[in-house]
C-alpha positions as CSV (number, residue, x, y, z in Angstrom):
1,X,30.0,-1.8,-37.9
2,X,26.7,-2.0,-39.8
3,X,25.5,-5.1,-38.2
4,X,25.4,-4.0,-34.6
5,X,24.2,-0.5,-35.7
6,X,20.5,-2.8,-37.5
7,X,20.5,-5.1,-34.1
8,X,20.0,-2.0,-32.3
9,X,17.6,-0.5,-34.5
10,X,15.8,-3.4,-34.2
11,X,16.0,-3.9,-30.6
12,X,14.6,-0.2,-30.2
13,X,11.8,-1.0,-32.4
14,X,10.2,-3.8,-30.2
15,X,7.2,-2.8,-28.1
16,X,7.8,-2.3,-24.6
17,X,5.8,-4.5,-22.4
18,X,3.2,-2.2,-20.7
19,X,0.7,-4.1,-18.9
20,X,1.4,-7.6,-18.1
21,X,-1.1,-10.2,-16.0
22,X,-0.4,-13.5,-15.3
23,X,-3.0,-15.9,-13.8
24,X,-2.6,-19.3,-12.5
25,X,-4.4,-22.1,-11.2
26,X,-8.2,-23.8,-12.0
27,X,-8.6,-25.4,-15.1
28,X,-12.7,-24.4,-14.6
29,X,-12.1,-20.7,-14.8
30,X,-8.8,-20.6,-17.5
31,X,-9.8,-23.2,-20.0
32,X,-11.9,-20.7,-21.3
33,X,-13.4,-18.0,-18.9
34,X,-9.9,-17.0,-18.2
35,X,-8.3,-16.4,-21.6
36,X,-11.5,-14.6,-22.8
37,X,-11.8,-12.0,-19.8
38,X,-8.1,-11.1,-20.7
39,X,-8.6,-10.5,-24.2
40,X,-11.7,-8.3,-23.2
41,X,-9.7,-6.6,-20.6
42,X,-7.4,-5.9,-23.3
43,X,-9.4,-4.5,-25.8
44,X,-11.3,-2.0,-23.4
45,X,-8.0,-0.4,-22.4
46,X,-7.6,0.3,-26.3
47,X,-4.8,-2.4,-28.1
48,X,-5.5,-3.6,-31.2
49,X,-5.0,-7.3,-33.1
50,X,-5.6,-8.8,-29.9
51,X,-5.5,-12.4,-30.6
52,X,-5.2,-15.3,-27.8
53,X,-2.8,-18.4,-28.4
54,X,-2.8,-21.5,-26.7
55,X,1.2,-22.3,-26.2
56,X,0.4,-25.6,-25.1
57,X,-2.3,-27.9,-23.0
58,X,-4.5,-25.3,-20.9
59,X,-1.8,-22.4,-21.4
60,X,-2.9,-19.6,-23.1
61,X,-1.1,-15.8,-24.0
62,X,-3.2,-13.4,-25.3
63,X,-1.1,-10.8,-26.9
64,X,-2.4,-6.9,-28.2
65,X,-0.4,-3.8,-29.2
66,X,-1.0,0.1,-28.6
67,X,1.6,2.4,-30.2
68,X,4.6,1.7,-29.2
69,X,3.5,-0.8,-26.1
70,X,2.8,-4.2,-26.1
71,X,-0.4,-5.6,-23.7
72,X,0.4,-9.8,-22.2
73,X,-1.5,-12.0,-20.7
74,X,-0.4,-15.4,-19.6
75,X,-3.2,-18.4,-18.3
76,X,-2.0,-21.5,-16.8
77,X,-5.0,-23.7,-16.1
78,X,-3.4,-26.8,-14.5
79,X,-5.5,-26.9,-11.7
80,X,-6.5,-24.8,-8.5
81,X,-3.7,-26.1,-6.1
82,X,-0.8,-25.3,-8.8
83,X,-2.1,-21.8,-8.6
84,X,-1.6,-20.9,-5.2
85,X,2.2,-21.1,-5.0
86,X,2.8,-19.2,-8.0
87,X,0.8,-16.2,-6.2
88,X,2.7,-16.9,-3.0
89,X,6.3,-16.6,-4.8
90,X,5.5,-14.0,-7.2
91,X,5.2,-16.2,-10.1
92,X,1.5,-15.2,-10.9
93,X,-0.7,-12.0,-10.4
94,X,-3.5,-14.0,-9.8
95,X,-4.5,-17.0,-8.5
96,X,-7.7,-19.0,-9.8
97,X,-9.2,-21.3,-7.6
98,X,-12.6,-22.8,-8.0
99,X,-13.4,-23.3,-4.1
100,X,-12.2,-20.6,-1.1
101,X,-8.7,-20.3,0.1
102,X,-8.5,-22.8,2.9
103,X,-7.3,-22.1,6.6
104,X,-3.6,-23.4,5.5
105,X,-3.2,-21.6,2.7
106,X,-4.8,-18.2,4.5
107,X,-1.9,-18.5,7.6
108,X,0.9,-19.8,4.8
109,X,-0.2,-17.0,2.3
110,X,0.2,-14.3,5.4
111,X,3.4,-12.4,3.8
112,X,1.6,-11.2,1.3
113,X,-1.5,-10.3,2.9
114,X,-5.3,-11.2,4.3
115,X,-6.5,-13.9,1.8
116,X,-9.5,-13.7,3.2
117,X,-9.8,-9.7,2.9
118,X,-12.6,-8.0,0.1
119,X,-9.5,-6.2,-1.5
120,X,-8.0,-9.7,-2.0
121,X,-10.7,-12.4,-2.2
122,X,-12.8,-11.7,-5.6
123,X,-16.1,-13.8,-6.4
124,X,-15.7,-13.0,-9.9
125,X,-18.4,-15.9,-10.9
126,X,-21.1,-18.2,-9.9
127,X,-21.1,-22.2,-11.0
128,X,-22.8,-24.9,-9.8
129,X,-21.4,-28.3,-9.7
130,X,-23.7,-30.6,-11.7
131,X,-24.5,-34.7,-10.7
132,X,-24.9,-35.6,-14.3
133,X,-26.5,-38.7,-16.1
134,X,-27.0,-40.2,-19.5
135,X,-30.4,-37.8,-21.1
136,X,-32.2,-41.0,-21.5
137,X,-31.7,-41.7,-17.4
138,X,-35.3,-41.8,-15.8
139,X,-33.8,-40.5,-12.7
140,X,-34.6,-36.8,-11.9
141,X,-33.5,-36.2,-8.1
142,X,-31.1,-37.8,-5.6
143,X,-30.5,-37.2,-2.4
144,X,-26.4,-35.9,-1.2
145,X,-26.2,-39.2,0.8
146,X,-26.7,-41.4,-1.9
147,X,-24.7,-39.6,-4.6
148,X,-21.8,-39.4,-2.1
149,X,-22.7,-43.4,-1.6
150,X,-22.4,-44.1,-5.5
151,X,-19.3,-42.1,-6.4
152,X,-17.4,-44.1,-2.9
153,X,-18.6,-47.1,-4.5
154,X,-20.7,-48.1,-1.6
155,X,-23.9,-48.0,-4.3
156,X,-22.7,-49.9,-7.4
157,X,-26.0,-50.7,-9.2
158,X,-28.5,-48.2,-10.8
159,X,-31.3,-50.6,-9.4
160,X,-29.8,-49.5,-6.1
161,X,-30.9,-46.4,-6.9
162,X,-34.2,-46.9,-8.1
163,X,-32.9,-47.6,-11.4
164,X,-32.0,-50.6,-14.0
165,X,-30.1,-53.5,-13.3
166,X,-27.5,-51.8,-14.8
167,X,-23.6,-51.3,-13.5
168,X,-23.3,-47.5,-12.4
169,X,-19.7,-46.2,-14.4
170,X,-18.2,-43.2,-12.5
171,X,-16.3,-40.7,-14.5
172,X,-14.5,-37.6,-12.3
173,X,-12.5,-34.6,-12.6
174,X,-8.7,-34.9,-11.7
175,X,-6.5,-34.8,-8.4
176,X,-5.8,-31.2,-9.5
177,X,-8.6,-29.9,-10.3
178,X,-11.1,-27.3,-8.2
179,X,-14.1,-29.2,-9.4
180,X,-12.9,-32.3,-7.4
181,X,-11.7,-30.4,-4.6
182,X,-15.7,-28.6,-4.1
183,X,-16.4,-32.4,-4.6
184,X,-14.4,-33.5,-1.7
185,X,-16.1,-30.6,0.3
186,X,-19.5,-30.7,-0.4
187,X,-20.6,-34.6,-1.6
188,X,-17.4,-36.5,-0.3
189,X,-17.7,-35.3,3.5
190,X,-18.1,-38.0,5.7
191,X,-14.3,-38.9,4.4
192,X,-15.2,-41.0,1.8
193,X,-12.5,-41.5,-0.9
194,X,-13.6,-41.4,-4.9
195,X,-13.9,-45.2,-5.6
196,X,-10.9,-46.3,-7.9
197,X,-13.0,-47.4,-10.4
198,X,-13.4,-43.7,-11.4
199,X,-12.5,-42.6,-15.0
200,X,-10.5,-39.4,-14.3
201,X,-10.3,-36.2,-16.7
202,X,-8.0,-32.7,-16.5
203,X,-11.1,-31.8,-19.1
204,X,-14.5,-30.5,-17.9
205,X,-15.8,-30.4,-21.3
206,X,-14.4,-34.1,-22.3
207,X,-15.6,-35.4,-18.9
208,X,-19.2,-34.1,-19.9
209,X,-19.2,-35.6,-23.3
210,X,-18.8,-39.1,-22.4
211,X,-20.9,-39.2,-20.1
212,X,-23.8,-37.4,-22.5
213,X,-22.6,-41.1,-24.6
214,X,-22.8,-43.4,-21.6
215,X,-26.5,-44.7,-20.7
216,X,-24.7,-46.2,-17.2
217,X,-22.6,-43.1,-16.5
218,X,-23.0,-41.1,-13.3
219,X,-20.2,-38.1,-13.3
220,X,-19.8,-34.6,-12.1
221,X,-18.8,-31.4,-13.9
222,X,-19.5,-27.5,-13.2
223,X,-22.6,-26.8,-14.4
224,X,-21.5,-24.4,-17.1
225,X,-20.2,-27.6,-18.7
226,X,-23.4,-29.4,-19.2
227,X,-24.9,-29.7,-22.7
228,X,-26.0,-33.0,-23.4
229,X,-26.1,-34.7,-20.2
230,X,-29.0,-34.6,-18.1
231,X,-28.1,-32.2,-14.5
232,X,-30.0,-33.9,-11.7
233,X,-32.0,-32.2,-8.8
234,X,-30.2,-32.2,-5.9
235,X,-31.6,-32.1,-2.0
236,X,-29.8,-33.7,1.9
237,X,-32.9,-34.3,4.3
238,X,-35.1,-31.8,4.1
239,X,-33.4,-29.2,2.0
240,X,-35.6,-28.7,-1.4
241,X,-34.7,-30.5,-4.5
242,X,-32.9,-28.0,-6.9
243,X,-31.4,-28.5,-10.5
244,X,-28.7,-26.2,-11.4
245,X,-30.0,-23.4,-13.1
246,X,-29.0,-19.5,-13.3
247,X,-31.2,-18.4,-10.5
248,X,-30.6,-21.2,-8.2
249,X,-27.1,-20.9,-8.7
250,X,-26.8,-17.3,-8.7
251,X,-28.9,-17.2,-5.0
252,X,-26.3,-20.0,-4.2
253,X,-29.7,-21.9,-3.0
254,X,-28.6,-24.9,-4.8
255,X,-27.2,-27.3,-2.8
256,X,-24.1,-27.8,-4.5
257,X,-23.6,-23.7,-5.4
258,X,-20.1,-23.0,-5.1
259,X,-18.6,-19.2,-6.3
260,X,-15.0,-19.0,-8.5
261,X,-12.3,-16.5,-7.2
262,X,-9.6,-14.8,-8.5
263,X,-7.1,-14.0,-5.2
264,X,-4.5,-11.5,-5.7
265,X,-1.4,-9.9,-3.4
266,X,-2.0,-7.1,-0.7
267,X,0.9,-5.3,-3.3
268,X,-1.0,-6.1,-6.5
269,X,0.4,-3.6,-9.3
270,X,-2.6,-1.3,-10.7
271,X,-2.8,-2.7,-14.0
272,X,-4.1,-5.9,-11.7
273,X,-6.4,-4.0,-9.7
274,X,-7.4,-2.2,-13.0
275,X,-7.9,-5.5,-14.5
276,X,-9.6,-7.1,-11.3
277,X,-12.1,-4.0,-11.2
278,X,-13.1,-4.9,-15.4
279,X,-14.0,-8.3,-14.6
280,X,-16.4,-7.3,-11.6
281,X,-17.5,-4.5,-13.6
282,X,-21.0,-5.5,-16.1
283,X,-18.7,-5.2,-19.1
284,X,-16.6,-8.1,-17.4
285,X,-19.7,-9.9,-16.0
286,X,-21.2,-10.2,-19.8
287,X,-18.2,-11.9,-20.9
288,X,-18.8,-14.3,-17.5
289,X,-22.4,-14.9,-18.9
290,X,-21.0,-15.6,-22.8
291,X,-18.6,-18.1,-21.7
292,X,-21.2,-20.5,-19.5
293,X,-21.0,-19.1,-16.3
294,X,-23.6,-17.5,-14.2
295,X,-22.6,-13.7,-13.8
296,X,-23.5,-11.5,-10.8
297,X,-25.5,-8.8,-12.8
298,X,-28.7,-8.7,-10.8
299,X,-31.9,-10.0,-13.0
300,X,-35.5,-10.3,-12.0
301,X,-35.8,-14.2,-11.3
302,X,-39.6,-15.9,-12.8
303,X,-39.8,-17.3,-9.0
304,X,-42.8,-17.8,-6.8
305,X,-41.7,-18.2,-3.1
306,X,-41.4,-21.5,-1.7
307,X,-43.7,-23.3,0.9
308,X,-42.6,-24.2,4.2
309,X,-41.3,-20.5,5.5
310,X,-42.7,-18.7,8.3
311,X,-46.0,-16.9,7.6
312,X,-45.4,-13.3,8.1
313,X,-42.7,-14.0,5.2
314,X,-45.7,-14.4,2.5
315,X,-46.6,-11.0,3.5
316,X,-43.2,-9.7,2.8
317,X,-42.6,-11.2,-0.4
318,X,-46.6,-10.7,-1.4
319,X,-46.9,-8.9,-4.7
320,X,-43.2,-9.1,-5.4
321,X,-40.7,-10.2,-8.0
322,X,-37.0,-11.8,-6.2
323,X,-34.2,-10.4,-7.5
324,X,-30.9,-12.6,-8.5
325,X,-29.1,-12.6,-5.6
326,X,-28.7,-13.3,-2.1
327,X,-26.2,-11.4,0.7
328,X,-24.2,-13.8,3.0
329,X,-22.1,-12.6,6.3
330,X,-18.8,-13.7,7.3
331,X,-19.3,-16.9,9.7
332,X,-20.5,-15.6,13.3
333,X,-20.5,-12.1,11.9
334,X,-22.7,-9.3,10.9
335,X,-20.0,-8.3,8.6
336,X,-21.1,-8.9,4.6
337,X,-18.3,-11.6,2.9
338,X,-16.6,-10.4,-0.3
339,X,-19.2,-11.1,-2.8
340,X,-21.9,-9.6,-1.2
341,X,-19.8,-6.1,-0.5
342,X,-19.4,-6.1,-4.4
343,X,-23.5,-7.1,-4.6
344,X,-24.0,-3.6,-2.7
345,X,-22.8,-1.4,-5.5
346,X,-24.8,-3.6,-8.1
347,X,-27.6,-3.5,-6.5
348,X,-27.0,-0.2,-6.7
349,X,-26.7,0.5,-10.1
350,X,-30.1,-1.8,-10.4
351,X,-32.2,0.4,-9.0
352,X,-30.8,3.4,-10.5
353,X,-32.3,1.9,-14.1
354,X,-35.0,4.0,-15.5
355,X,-37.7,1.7,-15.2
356,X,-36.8,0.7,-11.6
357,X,-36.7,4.3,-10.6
358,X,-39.6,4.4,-7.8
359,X,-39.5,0.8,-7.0
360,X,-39.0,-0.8,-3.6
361,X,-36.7,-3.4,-2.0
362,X,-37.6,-6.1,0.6
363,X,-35.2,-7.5,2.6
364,X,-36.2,-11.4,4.0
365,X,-33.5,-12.4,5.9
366,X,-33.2,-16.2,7.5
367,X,-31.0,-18.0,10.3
368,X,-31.7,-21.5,11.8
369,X,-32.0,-22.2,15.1
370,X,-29.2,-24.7,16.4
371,X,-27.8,-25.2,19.6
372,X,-28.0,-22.0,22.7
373,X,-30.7,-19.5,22.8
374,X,-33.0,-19.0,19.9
375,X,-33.1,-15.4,21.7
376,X,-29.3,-14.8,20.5
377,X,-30.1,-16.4,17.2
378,X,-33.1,-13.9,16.7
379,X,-31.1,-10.9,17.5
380,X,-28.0,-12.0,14.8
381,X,-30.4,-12.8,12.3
382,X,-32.3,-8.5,13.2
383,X,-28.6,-7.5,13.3
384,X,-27.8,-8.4,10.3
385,X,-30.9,-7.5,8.0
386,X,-30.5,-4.0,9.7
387,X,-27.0,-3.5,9.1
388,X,-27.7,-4.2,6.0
389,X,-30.7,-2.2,5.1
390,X,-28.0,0.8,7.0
391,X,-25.3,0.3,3.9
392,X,-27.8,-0.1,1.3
393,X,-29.4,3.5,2.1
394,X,-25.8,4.7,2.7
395,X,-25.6,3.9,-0.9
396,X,-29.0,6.0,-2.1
397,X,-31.1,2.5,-1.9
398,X,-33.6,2.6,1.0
399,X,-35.4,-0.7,1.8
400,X,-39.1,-0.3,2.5
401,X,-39.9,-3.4,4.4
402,X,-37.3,-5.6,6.1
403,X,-37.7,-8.7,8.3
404,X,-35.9,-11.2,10.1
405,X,-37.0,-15.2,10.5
406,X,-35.6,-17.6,12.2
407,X,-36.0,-20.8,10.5
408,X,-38.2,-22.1,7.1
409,X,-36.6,-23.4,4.6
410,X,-33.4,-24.8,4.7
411,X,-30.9,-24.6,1.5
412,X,-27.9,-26.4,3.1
413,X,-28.0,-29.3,5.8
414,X,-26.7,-28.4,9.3
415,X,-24.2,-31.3,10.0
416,X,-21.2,-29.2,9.0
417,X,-20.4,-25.4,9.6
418,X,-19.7,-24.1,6.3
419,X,-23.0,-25.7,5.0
420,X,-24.8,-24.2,7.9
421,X,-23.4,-20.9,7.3
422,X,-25.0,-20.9,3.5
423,X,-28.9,-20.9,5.2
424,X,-27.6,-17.6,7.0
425,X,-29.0,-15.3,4.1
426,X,-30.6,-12.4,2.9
427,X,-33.2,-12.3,0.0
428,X,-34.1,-9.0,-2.2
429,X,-37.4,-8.6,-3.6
430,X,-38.4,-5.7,-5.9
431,X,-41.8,-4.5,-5.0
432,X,-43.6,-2.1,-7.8
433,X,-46.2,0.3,-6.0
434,X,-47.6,1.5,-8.9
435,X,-48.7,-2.3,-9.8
436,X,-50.6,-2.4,-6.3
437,X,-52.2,0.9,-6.7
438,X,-53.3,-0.4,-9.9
439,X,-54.6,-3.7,-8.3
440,X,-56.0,-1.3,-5.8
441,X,-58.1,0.7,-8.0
442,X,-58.8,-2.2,-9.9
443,X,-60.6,-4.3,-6.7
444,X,-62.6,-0.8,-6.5
């Protein structure tokens, strides 16, 4: 009778599970990102040895006690697509994709909610994905239509390219990968299919290394990968050539921008929501920085505004420093998109700083002209800046000057409709008035 009496007492002395969180899906956000915002997430609510294991290739549990309960965390990083129908069955809490939900999986994801809803959809970082070359390449920019060219194997010679006579060696991310879905999207969109020649990796970080070995190697990776290839500078027509770097990406003016979601359930349990709020919060958005990423805590950007906008913008932005983000609306909407309703309570918190205490925004905001009126473009484009200028003073954050443009610069192409959407934006400045009374008194 001894026997059963110890398997009992044993039994009763496991921790009880209290908090459990399982995410599936992109290798780019749980190879690393992932595992380490769970383990943080952990440690803030208070359990101790908190130690993360990987089970097996791009699986991860991170494990922590409290008492007498027990903190899990499970990360299966086998690729965007994989994701999405372990949220839609219940298998995960959350689902990790490294592009947006997509139209199908919005309408087949309908039982358990609005995909596309703030309370579901959660920009919880910024990446860019990165056209990468050998360090030693003499190349610095290339246009969209010739990268998409090169990787369809239509251009098969660096010569081609204004290079060497030198074969061009393609290396790629994965069928079910994220990275090569945003690929498909944004390079790949006439319909062109990824030449079979193509080295293929599930790795980010492996991809990257060869080709940092390869002097004929031409690849693509997220740009939070990149360490000892050279990124190139990106452009389509008449956009501006941009390398990825943590204001361009963080503005989401780089051309090949692209933001990393976590998507949960309309029924999420709290301990997800709770978990869903750390990451957004700047505790969560450090960790974001620390592992590569660009995080959405607002920074003043070294940045001089570009040539080519309208003139009365200069005047805006005159005497200013640009701030590290940019708001975006919903497509033919004056509603703000997911990230940019979390951007309003950061940009918040900015200006509540001590030393920005007294300082003024400026709002630019842009829209280019296409087909119908440029009248009903004009008033969108002076909807929009005001509504937003109404929920930032809402908030305790009045804007001081804000204007509306339509056209300048152009940070997306205009063939396709998502691309045109991206040169629908809003820039923050941060004006000092004490600096121009100063310059004031020092013209006297």
């Amino acid at each position: 009778m001894r026997l059963p009496i110890l398997l009992i007492a044993a039994l009763l002395a496991v921790p009880a599970v209290a908090e459990e969180i399982r995410l599936h899906g992109s290798n780019t956000l749980g190879a690393k990102l992932a595992p380490s915002l769970v383990d943080a997430y952990a440690r803030s609510r208070g359990y101790v040895g908190v130690e993360s294991v990987e089970t097996a290739a791009l699986e991860f549990e991170v494990t922590g006690k409290k008492g007498d309960s027990e903190f899990r965390g499970q990360v299966r990083a086998h690729g965007t697509n994989t994701g999405y129908a372990d949220l839609v069955s219940g298998q995960a809490d959350v689902w990790m994709a490294s592009r947006p939900a997509n139209q199908t999986e919005i309408d087949g994801a309908a039982a358990i909610g609005d995909l596309t809803a703030a309370a579901q959809e959660h920009v919880i970082a910024l990446d860019g994905l990165a056209i990468i070359v050998h360090p030693d390449n003499t190349l610095e920019r290339l246009d969209l239509s010739r990268i998409r060219d090169a990787f369809a194997g239509r251009i098969t010679n660096w010569s081609q390219l204004g290079g060497p006579n030198r074969p061009i060696v393609l290396y790629g991310r994965d069928d079910k990968s994220g990275t090569f879905d945003s690929f498909k999207s944004m390079v790949l969109s006439d319909g062109a299919t990824l030449s079979p020649t193509t080295t293929r990796f599930e790795s980010s970080g492996e991809l990257e290394a060869r080709v940092a070995k390869d002097p004929d190697a031409l690849g693509f990776v997220g740009f939070s990968y990149v360490k000892a290839s050279k990124p190139l500078a990106v452009f389509a027509g008449s956009t501006l050539p941009l390398k990825p770097d943590s204001l361009s990406v963080a503005t989401e003016d780089y051309l090949l921008a692209r933001r990393l979601y976590f998507y949960t359930r309309s029924d999420a349990s709290q301990e997800v929501l709770d978990f869903v709020d750390f990451v957004q919060s700047e505790q969560g958005q450090a960790v974001v920085a620390q592992t590569g990423f660009v995080a959405q805590n607002i920074f003043l950007a070294d940045a001089h505004p570009v040539p080519g906008n309208p003139d009365a913008y200069y005047d805006v932005v005159q005497g200013t420093e640009r701030l590290s983000l940019n708001f975006r609306f919903r497509p033919q909407s004056s509603t703000l998109d997911s990230r940019a309703m979390r951007d309003v309570d950061r940009l918040s918190e900015f200006m509540k700083q001590p030393q920005n205490r007294g300082k003024q925004l400026r709002l630019a905001a842009f829209a280019l002209h296409g087909s119908g009126a440029k009248i009903m473009t004009s008033l969108m484009v002076n909807d929009r800046v005001d509504f937003l200028a109404q929920v930032l003073a809402v908030k305790g954050v009045p804007t001081h000057m804000s204007r509306a443009f339509v056209g300048g610069v152009a940070v997306a192409p205009l063939d396709r409709p998502e691309a045109r959407a991206r040169n629908e934006r809003v820039e923050v400045w941060l004006f000092d008035p004490s600096s121009d009374v100063r310059s004031g008194d020092a013209a006297l």
